[in-house]
NUFIRO-389144 format. One record per residue: x, z, y of N, C-alpha, C, O, CB in turn. Coordinates in steps of 0.2 Angstrom, whole numbers, always signed. Each point is the difference from the previous one (the first is absolute). Glycine has a CB too. Layout:
# NUFIRO-389144
<<X,Z,Y>,<X,Z,Y>,<X,Z,Y>,<X,Z,Y>,<X,Z,Y>> ...
This chain:
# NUFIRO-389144
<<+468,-104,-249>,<+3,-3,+6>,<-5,-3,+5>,<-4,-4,-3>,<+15,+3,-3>> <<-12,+2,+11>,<-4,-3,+5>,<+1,-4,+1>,<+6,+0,+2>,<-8,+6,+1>> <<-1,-13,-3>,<+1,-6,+4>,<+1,-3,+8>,<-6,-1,+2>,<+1,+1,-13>> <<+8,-1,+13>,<+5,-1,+4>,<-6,-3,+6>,<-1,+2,+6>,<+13,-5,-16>> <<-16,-2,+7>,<-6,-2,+4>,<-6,+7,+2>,<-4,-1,+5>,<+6,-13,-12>> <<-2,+18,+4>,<-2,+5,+1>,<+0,+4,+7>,<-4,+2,+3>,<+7,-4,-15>> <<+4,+1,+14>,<+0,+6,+9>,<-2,-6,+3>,<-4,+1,+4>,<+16,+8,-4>> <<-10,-14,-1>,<-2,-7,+4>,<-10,+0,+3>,<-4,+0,+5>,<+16,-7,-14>> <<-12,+6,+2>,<-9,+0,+0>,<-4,+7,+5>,<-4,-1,+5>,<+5,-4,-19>> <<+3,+11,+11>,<-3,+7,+5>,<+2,-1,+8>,<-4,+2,+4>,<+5,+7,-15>> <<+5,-12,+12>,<+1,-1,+6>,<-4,-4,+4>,<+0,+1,+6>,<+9,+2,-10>> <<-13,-10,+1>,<-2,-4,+4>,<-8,+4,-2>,<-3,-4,+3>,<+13,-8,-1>> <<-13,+15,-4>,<-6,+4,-1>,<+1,+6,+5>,<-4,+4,-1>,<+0,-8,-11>> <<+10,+6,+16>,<+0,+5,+4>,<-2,+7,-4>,<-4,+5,+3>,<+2,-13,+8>> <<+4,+8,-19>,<-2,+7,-6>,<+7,+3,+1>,<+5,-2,-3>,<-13,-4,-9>> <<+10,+11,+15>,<+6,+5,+2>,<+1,+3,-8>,<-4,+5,+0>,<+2,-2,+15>> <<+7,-4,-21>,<-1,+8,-5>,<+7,+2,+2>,<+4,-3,+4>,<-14,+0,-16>> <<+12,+9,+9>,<+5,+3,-2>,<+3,-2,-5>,<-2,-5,-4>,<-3,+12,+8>> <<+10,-5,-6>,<+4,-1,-7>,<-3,+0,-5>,<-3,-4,-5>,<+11,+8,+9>> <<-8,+6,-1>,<-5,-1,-6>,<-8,+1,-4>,<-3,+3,-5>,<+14,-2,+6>> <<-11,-6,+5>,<-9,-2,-2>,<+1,-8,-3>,<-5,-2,-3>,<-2,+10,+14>> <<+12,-11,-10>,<+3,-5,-2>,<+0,+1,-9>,<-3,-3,-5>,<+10,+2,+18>> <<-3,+6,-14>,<+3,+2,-7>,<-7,-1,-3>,<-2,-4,-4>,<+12,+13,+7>> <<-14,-2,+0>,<-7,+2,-3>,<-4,-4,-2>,<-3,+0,-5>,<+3,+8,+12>> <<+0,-13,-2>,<-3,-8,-1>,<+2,-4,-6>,<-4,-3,-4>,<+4,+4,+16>> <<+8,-1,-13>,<+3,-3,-3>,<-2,+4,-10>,<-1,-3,-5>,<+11,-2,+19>> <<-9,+10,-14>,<-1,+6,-5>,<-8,-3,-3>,<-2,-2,-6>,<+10,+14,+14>> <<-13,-11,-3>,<-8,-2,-4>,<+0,-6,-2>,<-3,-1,-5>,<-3,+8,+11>> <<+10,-13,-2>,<-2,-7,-3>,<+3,+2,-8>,<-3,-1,-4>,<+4,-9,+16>> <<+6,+14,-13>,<+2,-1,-5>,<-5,+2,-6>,<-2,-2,-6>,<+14,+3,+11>> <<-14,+4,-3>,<-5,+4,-1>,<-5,-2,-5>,<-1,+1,-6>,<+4,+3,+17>> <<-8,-10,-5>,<-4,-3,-4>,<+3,-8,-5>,<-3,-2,-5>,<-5,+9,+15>> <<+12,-8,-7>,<+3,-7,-5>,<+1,+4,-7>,<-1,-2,-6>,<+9,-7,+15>> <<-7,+13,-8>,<+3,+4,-7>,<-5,+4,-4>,<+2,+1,-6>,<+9,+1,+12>> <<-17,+0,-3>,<-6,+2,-2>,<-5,-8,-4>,<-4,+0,-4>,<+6,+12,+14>> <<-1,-16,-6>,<-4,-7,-1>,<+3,-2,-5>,<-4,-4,-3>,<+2,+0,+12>> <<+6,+6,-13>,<+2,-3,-7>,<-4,+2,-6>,<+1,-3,-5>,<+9,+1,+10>> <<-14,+7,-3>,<-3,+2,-5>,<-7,+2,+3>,<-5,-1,-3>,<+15,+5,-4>> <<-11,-3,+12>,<-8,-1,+3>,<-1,-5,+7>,<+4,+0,+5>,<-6,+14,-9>> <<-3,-17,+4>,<-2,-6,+3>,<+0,+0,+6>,<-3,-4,+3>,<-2,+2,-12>> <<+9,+7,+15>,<+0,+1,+6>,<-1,-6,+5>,<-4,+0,+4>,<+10,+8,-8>> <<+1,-13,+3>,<-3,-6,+5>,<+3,-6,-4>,<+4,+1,-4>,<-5,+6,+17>> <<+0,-11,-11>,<+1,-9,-2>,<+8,-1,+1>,<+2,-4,-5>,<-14,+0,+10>> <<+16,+7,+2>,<+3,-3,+1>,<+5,+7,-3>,<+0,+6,+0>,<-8,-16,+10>> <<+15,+3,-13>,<+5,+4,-4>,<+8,+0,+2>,<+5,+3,-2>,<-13,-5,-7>> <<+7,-3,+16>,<+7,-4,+2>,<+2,+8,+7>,<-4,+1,+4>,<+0,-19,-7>> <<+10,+21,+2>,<-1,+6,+5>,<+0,-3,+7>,<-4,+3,+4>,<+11,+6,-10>> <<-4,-15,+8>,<-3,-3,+6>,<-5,-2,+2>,<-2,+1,+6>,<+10,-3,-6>> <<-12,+0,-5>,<-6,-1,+5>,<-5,+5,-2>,<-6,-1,+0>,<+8,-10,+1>> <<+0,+16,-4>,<-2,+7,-1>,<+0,+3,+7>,<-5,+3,+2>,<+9,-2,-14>> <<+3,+0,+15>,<+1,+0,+5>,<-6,-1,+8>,<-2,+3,+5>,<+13,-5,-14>> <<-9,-6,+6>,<-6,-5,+5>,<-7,+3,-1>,<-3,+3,+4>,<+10,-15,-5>> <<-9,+12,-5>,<-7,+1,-2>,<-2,+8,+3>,<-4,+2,+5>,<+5,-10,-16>> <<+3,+9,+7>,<-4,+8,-1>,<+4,+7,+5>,<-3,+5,+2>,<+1,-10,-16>> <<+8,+3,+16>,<+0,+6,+6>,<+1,-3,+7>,<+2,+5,+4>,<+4,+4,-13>> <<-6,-13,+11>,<+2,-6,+7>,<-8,+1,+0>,<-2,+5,+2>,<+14,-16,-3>> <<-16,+7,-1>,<-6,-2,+1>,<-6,+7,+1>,<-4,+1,+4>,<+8,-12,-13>> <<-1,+16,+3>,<-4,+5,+3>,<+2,+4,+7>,<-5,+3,+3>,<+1,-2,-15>> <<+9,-2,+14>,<+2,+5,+6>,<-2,-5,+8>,<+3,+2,+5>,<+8,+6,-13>> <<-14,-13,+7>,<-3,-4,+3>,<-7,+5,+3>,<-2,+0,+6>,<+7,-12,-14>> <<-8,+17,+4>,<-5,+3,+4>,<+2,+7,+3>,<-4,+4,+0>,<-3,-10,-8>> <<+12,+6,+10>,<+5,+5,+3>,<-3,+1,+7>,<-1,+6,+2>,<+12,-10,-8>> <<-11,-4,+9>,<-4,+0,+9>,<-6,+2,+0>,<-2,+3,+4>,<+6,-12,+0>> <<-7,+9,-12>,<-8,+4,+3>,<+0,+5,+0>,<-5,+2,+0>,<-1,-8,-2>> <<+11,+11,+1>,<+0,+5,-3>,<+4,+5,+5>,<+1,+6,-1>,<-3,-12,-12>> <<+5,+1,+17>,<+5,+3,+8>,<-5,+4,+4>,<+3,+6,+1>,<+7,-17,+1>> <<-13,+12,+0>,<-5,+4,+3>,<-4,+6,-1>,<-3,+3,+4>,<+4,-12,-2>> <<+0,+10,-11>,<-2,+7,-4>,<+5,+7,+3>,<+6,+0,+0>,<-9,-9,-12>> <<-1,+12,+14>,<+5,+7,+1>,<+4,+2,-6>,<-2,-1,-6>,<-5,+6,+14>> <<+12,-1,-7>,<+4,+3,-5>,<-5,+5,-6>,<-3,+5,+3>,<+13,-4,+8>> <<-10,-2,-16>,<-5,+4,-4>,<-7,-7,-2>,<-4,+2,-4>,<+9,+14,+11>> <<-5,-19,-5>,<-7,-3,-1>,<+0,-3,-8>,<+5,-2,-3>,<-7,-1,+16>> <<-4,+4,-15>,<+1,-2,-7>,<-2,-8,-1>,<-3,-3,+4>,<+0,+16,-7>> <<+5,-15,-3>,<+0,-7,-1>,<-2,-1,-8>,<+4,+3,-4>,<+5,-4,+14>> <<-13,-4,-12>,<-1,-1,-5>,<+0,-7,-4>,<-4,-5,+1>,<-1,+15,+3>> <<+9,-10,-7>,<-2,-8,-6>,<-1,-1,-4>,<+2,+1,-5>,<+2,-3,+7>> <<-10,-2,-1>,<-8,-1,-5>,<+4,-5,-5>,<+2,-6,+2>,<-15,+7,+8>> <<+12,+0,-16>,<+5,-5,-7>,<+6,+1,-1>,<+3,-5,-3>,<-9,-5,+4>> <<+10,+14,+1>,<+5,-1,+2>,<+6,+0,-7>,<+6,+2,+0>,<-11,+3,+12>> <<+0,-8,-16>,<+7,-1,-6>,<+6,+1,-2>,<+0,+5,-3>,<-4,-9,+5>> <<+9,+0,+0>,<+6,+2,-1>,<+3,+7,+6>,<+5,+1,+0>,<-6,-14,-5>> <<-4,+15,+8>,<+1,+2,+8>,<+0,-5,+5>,<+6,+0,+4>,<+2,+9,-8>> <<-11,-12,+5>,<+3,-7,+6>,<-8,+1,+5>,<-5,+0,-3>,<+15,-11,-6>> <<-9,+10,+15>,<+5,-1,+1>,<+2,+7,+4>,<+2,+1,+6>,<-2,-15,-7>> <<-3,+20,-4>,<+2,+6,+3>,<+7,+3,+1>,<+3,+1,+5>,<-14,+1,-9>> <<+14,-3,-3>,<+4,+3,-1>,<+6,-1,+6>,<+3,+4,+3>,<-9,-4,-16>> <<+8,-7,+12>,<+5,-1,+9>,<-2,+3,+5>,<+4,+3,+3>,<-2,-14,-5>> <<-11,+11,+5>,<+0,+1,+5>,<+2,+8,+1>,<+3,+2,+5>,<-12,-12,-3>> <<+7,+15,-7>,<+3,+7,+0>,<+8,+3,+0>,<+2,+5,+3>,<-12,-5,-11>> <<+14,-6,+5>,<+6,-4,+3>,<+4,+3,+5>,<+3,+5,+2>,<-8,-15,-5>> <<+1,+5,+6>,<+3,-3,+7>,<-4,+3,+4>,<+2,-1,+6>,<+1,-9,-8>> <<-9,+15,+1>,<-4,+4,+7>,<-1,+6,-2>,<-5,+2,-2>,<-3,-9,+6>> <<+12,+12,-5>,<+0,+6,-4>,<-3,+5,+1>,<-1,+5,-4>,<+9,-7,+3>> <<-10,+1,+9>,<-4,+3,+5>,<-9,+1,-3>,<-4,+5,+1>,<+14,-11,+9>> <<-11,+1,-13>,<-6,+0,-4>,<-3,+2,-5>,<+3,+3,-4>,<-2,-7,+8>> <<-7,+3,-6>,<-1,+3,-7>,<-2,-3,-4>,<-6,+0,+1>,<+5,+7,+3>> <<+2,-11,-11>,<-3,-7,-1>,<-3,+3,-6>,<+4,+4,-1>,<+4,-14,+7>> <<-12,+10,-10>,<-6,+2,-5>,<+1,-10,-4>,<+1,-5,+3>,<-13,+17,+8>> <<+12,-12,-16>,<+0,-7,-4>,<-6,+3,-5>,<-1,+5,-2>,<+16,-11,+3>> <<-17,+0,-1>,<-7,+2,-4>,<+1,-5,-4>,<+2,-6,+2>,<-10,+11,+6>> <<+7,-4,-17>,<+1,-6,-3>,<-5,+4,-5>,<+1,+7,-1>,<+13,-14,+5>> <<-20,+0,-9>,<-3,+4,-5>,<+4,-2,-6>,<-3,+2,-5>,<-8,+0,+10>> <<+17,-6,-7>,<+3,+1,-7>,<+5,+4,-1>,<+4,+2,+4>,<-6,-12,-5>> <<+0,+13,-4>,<+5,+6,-1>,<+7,+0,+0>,<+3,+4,+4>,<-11,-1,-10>> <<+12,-9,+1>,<+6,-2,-1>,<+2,-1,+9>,<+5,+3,+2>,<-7,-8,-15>> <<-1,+3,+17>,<+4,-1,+7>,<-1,+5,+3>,<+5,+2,+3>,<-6,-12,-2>> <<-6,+13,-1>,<+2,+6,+3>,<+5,+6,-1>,<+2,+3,+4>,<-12,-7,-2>> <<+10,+5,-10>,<+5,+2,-2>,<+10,-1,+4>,<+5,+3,+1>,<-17,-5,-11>> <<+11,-5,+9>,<+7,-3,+3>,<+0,-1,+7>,<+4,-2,+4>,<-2,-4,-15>> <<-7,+8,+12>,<+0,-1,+10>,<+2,+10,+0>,<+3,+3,+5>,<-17,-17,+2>> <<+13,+17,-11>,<+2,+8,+3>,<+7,+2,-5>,<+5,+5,+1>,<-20,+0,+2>> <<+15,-8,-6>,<+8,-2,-2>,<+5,-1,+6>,<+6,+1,+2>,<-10,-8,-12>> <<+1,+4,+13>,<+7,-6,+4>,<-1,+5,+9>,<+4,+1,+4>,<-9,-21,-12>> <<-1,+23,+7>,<+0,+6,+5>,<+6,+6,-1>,<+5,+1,+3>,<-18,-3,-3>> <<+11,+4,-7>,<+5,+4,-4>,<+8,-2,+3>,<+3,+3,+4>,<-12,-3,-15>> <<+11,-6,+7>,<+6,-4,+2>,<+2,+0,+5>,<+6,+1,+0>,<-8,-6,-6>> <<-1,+3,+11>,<+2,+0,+6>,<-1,+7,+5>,<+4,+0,+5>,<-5,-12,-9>> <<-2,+15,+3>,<+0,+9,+3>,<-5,-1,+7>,<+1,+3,+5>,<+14,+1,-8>> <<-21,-10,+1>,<-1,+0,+7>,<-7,+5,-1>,<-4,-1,-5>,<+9,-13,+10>> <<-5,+19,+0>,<-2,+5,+0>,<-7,-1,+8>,<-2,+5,+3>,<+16,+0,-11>> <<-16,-13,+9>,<-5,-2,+5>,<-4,-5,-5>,<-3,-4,+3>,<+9,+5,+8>> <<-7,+0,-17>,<-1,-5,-4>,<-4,+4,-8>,<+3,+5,-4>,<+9,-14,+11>> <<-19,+6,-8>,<-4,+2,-4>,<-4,-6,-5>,<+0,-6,+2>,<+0,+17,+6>> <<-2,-7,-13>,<-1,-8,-4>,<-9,+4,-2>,<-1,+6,-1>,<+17,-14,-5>> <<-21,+3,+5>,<-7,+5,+1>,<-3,-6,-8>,<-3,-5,+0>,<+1,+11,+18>> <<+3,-1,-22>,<-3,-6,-5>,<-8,-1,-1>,<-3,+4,-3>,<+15,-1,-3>> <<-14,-7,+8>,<-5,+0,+1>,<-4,-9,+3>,<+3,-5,+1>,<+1,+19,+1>> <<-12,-12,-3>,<-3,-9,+3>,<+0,+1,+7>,<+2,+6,+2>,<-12,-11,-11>> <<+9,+2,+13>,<-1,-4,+5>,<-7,+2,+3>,<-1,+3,+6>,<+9,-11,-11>> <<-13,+7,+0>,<-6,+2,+0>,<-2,+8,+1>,<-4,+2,+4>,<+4,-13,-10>> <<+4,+15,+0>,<-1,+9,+0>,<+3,+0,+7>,<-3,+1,+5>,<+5,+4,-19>> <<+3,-5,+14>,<+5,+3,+5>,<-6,+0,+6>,<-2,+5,+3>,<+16,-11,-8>> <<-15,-1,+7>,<-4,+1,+7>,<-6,+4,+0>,<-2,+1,+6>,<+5,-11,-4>> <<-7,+12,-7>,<-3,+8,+1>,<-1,+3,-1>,<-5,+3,-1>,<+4,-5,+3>> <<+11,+2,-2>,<+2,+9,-4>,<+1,+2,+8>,<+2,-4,+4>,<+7,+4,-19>> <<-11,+7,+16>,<+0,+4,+6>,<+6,-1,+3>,<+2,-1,+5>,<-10,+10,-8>> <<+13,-7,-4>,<+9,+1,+2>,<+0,-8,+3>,<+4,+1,+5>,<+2,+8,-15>> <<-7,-16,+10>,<+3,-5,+3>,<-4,-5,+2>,<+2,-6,+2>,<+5,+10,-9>> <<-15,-2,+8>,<-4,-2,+5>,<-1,-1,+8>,<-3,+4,+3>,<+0,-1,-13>> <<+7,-9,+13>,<+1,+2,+8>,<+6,+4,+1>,<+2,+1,+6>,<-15,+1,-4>> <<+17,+0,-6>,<+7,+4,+0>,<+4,-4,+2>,<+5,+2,-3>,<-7,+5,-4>> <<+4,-14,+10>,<+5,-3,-2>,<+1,-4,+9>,<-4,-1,+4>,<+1,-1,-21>> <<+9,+1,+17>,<+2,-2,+8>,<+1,-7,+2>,<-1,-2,+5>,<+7,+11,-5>> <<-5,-12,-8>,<+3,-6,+0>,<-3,-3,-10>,<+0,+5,-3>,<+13,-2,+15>> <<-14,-6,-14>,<+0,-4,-5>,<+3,-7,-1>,<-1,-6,+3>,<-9,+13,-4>> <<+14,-7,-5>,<+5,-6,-1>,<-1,-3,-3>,<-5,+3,-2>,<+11,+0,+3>> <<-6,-9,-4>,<+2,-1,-8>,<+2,-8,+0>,<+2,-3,+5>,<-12,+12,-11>> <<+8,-12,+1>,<+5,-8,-1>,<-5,-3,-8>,<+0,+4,-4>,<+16,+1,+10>> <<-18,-9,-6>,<-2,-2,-8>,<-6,+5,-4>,<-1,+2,-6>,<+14,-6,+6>> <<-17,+5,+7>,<-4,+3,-3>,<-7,-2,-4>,<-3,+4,-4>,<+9,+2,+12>> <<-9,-12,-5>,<-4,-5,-1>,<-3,-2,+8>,<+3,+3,+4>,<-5,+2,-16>> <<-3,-10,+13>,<-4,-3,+5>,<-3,+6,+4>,<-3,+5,-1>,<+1,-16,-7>> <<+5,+7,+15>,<-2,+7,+4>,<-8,+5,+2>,<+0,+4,+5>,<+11,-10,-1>> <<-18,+1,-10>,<-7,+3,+0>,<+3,+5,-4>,<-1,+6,+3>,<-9,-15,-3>> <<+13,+10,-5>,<+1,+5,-5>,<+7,+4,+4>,<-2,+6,+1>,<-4,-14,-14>> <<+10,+8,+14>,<+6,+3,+4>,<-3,+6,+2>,<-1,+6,-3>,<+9,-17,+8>> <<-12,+8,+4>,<-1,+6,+1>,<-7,+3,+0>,<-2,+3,+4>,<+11,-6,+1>> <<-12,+1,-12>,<-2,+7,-3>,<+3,+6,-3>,<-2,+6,-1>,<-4,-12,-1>> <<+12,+3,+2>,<+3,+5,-4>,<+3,+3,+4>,<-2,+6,+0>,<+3,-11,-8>> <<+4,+3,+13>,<+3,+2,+7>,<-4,+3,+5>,<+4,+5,+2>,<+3,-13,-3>> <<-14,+8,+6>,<+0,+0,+3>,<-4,+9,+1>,<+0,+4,+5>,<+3,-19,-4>> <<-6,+15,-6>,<-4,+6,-2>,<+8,+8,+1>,<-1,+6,+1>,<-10,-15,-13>> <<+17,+6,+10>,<+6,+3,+0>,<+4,+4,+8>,<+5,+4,+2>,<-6,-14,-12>> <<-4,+4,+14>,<+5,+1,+7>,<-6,+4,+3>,<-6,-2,+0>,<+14,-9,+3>> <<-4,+15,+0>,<-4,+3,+7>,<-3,-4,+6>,<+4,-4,+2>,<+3,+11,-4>> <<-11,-7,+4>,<-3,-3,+7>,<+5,-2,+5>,<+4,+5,+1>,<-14,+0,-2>> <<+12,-9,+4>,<+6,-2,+4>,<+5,-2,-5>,<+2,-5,+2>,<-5,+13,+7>> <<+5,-5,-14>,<+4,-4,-7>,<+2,-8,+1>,<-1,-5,+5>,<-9,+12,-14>> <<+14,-7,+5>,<+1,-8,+1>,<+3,-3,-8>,<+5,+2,-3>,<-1,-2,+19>> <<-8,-5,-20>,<+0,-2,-6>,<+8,-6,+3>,<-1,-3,+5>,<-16,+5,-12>> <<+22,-3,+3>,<+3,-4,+0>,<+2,-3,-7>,<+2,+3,-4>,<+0,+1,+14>> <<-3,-12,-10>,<-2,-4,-8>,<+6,-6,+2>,<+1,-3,+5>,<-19,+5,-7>> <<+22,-1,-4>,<+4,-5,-1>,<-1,-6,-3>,<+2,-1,-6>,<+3,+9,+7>> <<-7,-12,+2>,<-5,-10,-1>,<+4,-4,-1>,<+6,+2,+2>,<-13,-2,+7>> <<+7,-5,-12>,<+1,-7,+1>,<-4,-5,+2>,<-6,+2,+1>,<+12,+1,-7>> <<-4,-9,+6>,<-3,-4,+8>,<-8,+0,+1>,<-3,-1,+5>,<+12,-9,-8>> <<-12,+13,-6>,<-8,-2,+2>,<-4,+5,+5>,<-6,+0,+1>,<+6,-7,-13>> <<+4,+12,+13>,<-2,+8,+5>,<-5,-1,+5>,<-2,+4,+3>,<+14,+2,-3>> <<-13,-13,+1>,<-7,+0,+6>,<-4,-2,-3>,<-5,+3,-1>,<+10,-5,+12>> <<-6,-4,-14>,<-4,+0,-5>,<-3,+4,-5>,<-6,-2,-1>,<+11,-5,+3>> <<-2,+14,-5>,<-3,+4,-4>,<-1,+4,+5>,<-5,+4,-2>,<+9,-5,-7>> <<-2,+2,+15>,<-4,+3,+5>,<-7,-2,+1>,<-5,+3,-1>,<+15,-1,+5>> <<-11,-8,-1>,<-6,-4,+0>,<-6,+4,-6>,<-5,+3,+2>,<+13,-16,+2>> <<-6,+12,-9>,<-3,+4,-6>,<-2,+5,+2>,<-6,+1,+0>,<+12,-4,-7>> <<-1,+6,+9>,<-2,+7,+0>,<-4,+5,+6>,<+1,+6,+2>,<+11,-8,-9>> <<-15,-4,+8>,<-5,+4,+7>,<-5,+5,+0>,<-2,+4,+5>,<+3,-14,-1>> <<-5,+9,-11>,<-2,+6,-2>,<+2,+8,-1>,<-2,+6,+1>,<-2,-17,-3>> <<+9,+9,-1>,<+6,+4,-3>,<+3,+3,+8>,<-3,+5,+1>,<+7,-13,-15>> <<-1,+6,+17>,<+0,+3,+6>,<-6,+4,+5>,<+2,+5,+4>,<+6,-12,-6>> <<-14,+4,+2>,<-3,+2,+4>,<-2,+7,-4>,<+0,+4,+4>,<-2,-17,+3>> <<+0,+14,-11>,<-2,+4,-7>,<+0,+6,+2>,<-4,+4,+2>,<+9,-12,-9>> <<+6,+10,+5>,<+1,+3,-2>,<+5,+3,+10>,<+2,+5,+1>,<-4,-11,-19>> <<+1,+2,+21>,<+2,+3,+6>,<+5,-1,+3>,<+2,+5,+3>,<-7,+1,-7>> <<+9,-13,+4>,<+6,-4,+3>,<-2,-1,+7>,<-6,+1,+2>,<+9,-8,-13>> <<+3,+5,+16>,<-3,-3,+7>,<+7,-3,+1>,<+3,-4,-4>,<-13,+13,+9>> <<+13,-7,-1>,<+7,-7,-1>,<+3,-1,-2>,<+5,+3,+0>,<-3,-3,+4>> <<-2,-6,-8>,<+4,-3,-2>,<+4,-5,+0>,<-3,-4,+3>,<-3,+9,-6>> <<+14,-9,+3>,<+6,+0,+1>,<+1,-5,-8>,<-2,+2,-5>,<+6,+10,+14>> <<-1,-17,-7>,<+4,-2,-4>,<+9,-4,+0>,<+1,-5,+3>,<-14,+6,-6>> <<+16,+4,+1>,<+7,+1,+4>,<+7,-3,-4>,<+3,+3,-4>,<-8,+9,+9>> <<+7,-19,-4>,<+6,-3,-4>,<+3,+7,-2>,<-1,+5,+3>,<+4,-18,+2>> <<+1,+11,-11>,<+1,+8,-2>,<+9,-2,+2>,<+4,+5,+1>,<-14,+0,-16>> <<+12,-11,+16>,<+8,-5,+1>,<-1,-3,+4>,<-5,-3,+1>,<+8,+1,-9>> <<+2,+2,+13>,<+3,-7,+3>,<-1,-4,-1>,<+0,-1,-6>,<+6,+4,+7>> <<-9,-9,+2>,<+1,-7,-1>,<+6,-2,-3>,<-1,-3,-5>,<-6,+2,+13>> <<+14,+1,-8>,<+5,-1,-4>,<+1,+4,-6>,<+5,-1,-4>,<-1,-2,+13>> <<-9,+8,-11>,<+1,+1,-8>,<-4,-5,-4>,<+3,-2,-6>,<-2,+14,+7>> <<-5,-15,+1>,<-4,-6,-3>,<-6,+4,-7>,<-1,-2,-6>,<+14,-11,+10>> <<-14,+18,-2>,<-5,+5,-5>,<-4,+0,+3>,<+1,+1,+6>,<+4,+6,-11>> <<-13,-8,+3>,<-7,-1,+1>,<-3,+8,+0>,<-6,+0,+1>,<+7,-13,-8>> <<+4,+19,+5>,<-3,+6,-2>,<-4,+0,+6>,<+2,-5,+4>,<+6,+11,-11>> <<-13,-1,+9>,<-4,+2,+6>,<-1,+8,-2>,<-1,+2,-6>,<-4,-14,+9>> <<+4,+15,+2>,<-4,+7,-1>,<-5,-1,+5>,<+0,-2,+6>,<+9,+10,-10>> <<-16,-5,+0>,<-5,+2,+3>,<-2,+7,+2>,<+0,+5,-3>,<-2,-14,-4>> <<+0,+8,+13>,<+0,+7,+4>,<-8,+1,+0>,<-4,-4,+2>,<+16,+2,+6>> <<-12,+7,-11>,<-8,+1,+5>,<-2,+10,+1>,<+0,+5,-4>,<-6,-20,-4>> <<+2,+14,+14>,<+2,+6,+2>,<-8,+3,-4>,<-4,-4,-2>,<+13,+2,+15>> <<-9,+8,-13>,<-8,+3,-3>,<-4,+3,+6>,<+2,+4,+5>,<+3,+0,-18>> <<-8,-7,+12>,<-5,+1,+11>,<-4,+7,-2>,<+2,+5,+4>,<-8,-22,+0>> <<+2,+19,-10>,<-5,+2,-2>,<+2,+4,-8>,<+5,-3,-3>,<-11,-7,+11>> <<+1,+16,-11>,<+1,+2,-5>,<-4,-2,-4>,<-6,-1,+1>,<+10,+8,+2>> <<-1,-8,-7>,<-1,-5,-5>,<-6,+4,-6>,<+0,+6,-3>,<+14,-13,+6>> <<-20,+2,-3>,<-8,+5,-2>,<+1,+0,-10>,<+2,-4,-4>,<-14,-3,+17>> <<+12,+15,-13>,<+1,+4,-7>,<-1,-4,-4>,<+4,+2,-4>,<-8,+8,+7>> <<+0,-17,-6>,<-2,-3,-5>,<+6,-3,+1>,<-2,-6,+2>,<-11,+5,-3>> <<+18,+0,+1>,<+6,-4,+0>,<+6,+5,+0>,<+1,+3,+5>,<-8,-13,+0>> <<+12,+10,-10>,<-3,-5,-6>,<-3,+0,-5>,<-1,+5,-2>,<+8,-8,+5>> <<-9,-3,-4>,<-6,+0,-7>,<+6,+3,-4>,<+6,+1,+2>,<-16,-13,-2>> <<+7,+13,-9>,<+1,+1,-4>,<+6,-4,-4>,<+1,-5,+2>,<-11,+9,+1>> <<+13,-1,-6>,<+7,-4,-2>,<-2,-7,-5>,<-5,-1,-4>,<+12,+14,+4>> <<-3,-18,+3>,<-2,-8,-1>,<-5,-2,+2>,<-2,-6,-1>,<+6,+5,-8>> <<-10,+6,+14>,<-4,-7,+3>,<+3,-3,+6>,<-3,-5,+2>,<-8,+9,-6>> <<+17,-3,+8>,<+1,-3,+5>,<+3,-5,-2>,<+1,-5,+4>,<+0,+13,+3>> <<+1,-9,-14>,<+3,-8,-1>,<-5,-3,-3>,<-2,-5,+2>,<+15,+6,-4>> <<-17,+2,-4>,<-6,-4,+0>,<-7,-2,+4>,<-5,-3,-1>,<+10,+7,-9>> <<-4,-3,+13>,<-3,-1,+6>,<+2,+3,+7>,<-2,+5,+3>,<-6,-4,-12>> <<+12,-7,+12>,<+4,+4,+8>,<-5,-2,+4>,<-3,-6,+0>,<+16,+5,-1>> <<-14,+6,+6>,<-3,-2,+6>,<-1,-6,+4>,<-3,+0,+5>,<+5,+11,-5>> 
């Protein structure tokens, strides 16, 4: 059963769904609480703030993503449990969302829960972060890049930014310290081929949530040495 504060929340975020994208929604949370009991998906076990956490929070990156034409592809780098792909494929059917996850068990259960639910805009690419960006099939291929909990954003967008097309736009789901790790990350942008960048409350001031998303557009293609090899962008981030 959906919680009540639920239509409330999407209404004051101006998120329009259907019934039953409602349902659909309501189906994967069950989905993953019920997969988490035996593999380590996420922390959080209470369905309301499962709710809060995990499908409210990710469809926060909805606005950046209003401006993609019909058919544009979309990708989410860690995407673990599916998050926060799996809502946005949801609620934008119109797109095409690619979830990229290298543990097997999740990737496994992120194309499960595709299965389950019949969404037929929705792929799961098991794979690093690092291959993927210069595999021909998914190098520069990408309209938009998502994700949430991926690590500090020197290392993020090695992993993201090799992904998007020029003109592309990385969107990174933060908490409060997102300008600060930006600050960090000036090398790492200038690098790999960033130019505007945004940083966008993801809430209303009356939700009293600190989330942010980080916007940043890809000015430039991003030069062939990147990305490095699999684990040097966390042992050594730009």
């Amino acid at each position: 059963m959906i919680p009540c504060f639920v239509h409330d929340q999407l209404c004051e975020l101006d998120i329009e769904l259907t019934p039953v994208q409602l349902d659909q929604l309501d189906r994967y949370l069950a989905l993953v609480l019920d997969e988490n009991r035996t593999t380590n998906l996420t922390a959080i076990r209470d369905p309301e703030a499962a709710w809060h956490r995990l499908i409210i929070d990710s469809l926060t990156v909805l606005p950046g993503l209003d401006e993609l034409d019909p058919g544009s592809r979309v990708i989410d780098v860690g995407s673990g449990a599916g998050l926060p792909g799996l809502p946005v494929a949801i609620a934008r059917p119109n797109l095409q969302l690619t979830m990229l996850e290298s543990t097997g068990k999740k990737a496994d259960f992120i194309r499960r829960a595709i299965e389950a639910l019949s969404l037929d805009n929705a792929t799961v690419l098991h794979d690093r972060a690092e291959t993927a960006g210069q595999s021909s099939d998914h190098r520069e291929a990408y309209d938009a890049c998502i994700n949430r909990a991926v690590g500090p954003m020197n290392v993020l967008l090695e992993f993201a930014l090799p992904l998007v097309q020029t003109g592309g736009r990385v969107l990174a789901m933060k908490g409060p310290r997102a300008e600060q790790e930006l600050e960090e990350a000036g090398d790492a942008l200038t690098a790999l081929g960033a130019s505007e960048l945004a940083v966008i409350d993801a809430y209303p001031e009356s939700f009293d949530n600190d989330l942010v998303i980080v916007s940043i557009i890809k000015g430039s293609s991003t030069p062939p040495e990147y990305p490095r090899l699999p684990g040097v962008p966390k042992k050594d981030p730009l």
